[in-house]
N, C-alpha and C positions, 0 to 999 in steps of 0.2 A: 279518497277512493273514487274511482270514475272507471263508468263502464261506456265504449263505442257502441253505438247498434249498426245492427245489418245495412239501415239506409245513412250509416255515417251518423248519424246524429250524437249526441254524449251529453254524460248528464255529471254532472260533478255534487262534492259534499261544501259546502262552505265552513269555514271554523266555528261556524254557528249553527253546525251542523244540519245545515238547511242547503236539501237540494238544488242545484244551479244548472239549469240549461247554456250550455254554451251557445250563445248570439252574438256574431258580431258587427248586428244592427241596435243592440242593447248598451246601456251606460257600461265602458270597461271595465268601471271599479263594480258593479253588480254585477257581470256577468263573466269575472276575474280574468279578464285580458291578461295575458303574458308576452304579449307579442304585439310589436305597431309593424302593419304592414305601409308605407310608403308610395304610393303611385303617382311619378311624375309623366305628364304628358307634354311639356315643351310649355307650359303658361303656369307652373307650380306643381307642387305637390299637396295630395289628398291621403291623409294619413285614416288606416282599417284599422282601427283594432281588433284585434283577432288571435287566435288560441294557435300556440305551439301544439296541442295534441292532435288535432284535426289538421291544420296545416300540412305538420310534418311528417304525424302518424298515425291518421287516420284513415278509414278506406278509401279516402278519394286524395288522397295526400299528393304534393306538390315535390318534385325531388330536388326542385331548385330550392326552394321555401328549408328543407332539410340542410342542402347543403353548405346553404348561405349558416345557417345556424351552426352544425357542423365547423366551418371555418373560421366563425366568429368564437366558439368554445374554444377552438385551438388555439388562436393568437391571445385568448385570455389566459391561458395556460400555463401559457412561455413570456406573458408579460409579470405574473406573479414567481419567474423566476425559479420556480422547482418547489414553490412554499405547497405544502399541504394545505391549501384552500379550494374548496370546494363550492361555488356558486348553485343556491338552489334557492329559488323567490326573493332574491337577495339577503341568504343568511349566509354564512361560512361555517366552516367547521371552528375555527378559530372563535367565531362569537359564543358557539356552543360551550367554549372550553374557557370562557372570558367568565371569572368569579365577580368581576369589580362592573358596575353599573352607575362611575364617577359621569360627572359630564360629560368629559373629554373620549371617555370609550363612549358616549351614546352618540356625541357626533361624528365620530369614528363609525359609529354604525349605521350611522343617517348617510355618511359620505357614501360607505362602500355601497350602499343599497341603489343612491341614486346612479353610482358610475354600473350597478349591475342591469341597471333596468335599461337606460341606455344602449345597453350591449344587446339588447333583444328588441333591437329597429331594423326590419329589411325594405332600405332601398332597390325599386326598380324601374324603368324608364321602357314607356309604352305608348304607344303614338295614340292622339286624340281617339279617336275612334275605338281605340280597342278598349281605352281609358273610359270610354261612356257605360263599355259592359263590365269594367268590374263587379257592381255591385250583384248580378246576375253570376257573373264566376264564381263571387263567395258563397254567394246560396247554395250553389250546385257542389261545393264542397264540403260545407255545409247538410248535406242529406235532397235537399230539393231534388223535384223531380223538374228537367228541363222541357219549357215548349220553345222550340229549333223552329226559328224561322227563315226565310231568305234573309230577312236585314239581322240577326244575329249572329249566322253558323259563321258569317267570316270571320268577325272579331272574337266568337269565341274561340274557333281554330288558333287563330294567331294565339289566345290567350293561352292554351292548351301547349301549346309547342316552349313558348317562353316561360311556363311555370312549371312546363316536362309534369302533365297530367294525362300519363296515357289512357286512362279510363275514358273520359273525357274527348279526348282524340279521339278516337273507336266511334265514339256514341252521335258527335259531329262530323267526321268526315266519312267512315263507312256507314254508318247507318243515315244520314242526310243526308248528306249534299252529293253523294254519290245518284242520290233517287232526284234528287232538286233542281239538279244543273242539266236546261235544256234550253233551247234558245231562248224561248221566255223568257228566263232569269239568269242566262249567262254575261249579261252586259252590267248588269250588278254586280254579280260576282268577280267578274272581270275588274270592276273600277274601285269596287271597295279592296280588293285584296291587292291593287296595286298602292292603292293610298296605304297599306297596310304591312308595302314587302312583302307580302306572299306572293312570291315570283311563281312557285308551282300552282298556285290553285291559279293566278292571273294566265299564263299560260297553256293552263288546259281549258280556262274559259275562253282563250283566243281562237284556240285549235277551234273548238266545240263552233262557236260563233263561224267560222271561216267554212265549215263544212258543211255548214246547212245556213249559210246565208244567201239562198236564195229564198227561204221562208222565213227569215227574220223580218218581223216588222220594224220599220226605222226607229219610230218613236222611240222605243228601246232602247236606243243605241245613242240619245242625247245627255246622256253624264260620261262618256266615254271623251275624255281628253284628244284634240289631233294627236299625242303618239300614240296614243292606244289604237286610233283609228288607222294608223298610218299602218300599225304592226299588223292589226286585223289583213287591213286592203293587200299587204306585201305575203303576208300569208302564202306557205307553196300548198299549204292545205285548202285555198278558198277556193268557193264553186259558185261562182256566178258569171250570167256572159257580160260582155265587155259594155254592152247599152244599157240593160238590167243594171246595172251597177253603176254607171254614168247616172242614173236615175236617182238610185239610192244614195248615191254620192250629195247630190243636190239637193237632195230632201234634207240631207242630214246635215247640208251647211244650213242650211234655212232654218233649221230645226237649233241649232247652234247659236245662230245671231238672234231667234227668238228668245233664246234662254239668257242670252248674253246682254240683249236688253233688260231684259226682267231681272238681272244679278244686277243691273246698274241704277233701276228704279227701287231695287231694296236697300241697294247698299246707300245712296241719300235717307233713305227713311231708319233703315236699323243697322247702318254701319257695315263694314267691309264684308263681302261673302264671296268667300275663296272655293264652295260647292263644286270643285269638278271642274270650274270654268274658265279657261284660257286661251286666249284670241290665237288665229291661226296667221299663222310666219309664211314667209313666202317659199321656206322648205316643206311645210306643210301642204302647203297646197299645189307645191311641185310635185311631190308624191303622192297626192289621193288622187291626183288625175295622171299620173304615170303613163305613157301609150304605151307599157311594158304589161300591165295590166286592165288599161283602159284603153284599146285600140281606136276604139268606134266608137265615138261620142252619140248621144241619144238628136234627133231631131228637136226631141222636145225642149229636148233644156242644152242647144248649141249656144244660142243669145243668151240666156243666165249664165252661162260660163265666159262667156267674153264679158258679159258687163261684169261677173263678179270680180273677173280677173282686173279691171281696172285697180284693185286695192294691191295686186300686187305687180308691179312693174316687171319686176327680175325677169318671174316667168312669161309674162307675156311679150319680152324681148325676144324670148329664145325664137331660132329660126331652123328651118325645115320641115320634111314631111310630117313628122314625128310628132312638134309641137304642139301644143295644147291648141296657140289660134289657128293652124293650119289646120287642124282635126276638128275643129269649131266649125269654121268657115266651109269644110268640104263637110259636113254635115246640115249645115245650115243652107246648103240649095236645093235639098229635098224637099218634097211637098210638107209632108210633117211638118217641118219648121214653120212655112209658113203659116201652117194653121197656127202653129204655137204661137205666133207675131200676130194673126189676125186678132188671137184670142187674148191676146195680153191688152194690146192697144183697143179692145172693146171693153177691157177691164174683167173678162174671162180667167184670163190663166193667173198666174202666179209672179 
């Protein structure tokens, strides 16, 4: 006997007729697991044990978690050939109607049980990231009440979509992140949900960032990968003028290699950290300083861009009005600059 309540929760009878909370943070066998949930993230898999009622048919139920189940009854079906066998906590109808209790029927019975439990494992494959908030998805299936934060609503989304929990959906993307995503926090949202495939939510975090980035603060904007940034800058939705942005361009290289150093003094002390960080290519940096969207180089930072360019040849080859050292150079005889030169070489600037 088991009753679901209002906040999903379910309480079951045990055969010792001792009521069982379903938990699928509790020992399986006490808290009578029927279900191994599987979640591989690309470095193995972490197996949930976790309840077919709640999963499949509960208020916060999963329609994939169903359907996989679903699919997996059917091919048991047609693999038992038409036979009136009946699978339920690995009995049969057959064992029912079994008079004889020889050996040979009890390992008969030991076999079918272990090939039926078996049969109630669902494999699913979920990128790092979203793999850290399972444990937080089960709760919230589980009856929990969720606290939605910037650093969870992506991964729960993604979770939400892949486990087709539209309750869930609802509760993460209209009622959150729809109030959450504003320049502040769109360059998170932006790099977690690209690490995550969520091309839409990455997207509209680009949009969001591109139209009001003349009041983004840069800082912000240093876990954003050069494509993300390249997408941002190419933006036909961006609204920043050509030197404004020549500025913020620079800060956020700098901001870049400061990070880039520090990924490179943890990775000797605790091993590789792939965090967001990868070095800019000389298409990169073809494109963040575009004269398509970067006209007018700032005075201040003409000589930061030629010396940064030193790293990349390609572009600092290129020749005419257009190019990056030409639009350096005819920036860099304005008084500005000099100050910028005066100040560097006094140990002033940057």
């Amino acid at each position: 006997m088991s009753l679901i309540q209002a906040d999903g929760t379910c309480n079951l009878k045990s055969p010792q007729n001792e009521s069982v909370t379903l938990d699928w943070r509790a020992d399986p066998f006490v808290s009578l697991s029927d279900l191994t949930l599987v979640v591989y993230d690309g470095s193995g898999g972490v197996p949930y044990h976790v309840h077919t009622l709640l999963m499949a048919y509960g208020g916060r139920k999963s329609k994939f978690v169903l359907e996989q189940i679903k699919n997996k009854s059917s091919r048991v079906r047609k693999r038992v050939g038409g036979s009136q066998t009946t699978r339920l906590g690995g009995r049969t109808d057959s064992d029912s109607n079994s008079t004889s209790s020889g050996p040979q029927q009890q390992q008969q019975a030991l076999n079918r049980q272990h090939s039926d439990s078996a049969e109630y494992q669902v494999d699913i494959y979920v990128p790092s990231l979203a793999a850290r908030y399972m444990p937080l998805f089960l709760d919230y299936i589980y009856g929990s009440t969720l606290q939605l934060t910037t650093d969870n609503a992506p991964p729960l989304r993604y979770l939400s979509n892949r486990f087709d929990v539209r309750d869930l959906h609802r509760e993460v993307n209209s009622r959150f992140i729809t109030r959450d995503l504003e320049p502040g926090t769109a360059a998170k949202y932006c790099a977690m949900a690209d690490e995550l495939k969520d091309y839409e939510l990455r997207d509209r975090s680009v949009k969001l960032l591109a139209e009001r980035f003349d009041g983004v603060n840069i800082s912000t904007l240093g876990k954003l990968n050069p494509r993300l940034m390249r997408s941002l800058v190419q933006s036909d939705r961006l609204r920043c003028g050509s030197v404004e942005l020549s500025e913020k361009i620079a800060r956020y290289l700098r901001l870049r290699d400061e990070m880039l150093e520090d990924a490179d003094k943890a990775e000797r002390i605790d091993g590789p950290n792939s965090e967001f960080l990868s070095p800019l290519t000389d298409e990169d940096y073809y494109w963040l300083t575009h004269c398509q969207h970067m006209p007018e180089i700032s005075p201040k930072e003409a000589l930061y861009y030629l010396s940064y360019g030193a790293r990349f040849p390609q572009v600092m080859a290129e020749v005419g009005s257009g190019s990056l050292k030409a639009r350096c150079l005819a920036s860099s005889s304005k008084p500005e600059a000099m100050d910028a030169l005066a100040d560097h070489l006094e140990g002033n600037g940057p």
